[in-house]
PLY file of the C-alpha trace (Angstrom):
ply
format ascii 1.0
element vertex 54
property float x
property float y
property float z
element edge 53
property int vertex1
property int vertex2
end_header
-34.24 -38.20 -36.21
-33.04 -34.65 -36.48
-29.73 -33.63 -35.29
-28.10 -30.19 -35.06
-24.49 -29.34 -33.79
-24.18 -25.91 -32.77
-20.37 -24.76 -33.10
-19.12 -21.51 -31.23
-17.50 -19.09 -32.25
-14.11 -20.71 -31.14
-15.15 -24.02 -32.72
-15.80 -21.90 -36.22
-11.72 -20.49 -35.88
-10.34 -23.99 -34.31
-12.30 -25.41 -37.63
-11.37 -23.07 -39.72
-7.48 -23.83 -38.04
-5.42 -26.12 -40.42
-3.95 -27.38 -36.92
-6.95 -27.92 -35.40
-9.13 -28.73 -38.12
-9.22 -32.48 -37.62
-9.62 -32.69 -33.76
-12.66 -29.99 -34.22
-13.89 -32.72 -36.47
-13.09 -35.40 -34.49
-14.78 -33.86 -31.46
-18.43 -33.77 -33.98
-18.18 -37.16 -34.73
-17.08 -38.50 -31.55
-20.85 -36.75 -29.99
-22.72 -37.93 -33.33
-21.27 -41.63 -32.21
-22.20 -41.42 -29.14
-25.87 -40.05 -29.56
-26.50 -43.05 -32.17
-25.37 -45.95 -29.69
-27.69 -43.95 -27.03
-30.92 -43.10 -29.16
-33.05 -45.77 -27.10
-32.43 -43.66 -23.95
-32.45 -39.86 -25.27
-35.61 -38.19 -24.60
-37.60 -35.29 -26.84
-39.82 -33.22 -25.61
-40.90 -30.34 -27.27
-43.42 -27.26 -26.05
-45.41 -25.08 -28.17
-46.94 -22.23 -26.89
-49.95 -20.48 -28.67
-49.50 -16.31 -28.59
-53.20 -15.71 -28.28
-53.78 -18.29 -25.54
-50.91 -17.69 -22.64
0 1
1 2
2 3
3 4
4 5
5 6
6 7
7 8
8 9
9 10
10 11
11 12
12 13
13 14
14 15
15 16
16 17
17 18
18 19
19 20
20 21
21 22
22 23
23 24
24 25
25 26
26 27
27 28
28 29
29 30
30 31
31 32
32 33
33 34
34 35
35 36
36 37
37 38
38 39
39 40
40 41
41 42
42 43
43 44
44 45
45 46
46 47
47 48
48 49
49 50
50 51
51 52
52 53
C-alpha cells in the first residue's frame, strides 16, 4: 500500500510553526489512523491512457 499526504502551502508554514507544529502533525497521523482501520473498504482505481491511441 502506497500512501501520499499532500500538505499546502499553509500546512508547510503551520508545520514549519513551533506553535502549530504538533497539531499539523497530529492532524497526519490522525488521517494515516484512520485510512489503516478502513483499508478493507477504500477503493483504487487507477486509468492509464495511451498518447497514440485516444
Amino acid at each position: 500500500m502506497k500512501i501520499r499526504l499532500d500538505l499546502t502551502s499553509a500546512d508547510l508554514r503551520e508545520l514549519n510553526d513551533p506553535e502549530t507544529t504538533q497539531a499539523v502533525i497530529a492532524e497526519a497521523h490522525a488521517i494515516l489512523d484512520h485510512i489503516f482501520e478502513e483499508k478493507d473498504n477504500l477503493i483504487k482505481c487507477s486509468i492509464t491512457v495511451d498518447g497514440d491511441k485516444e
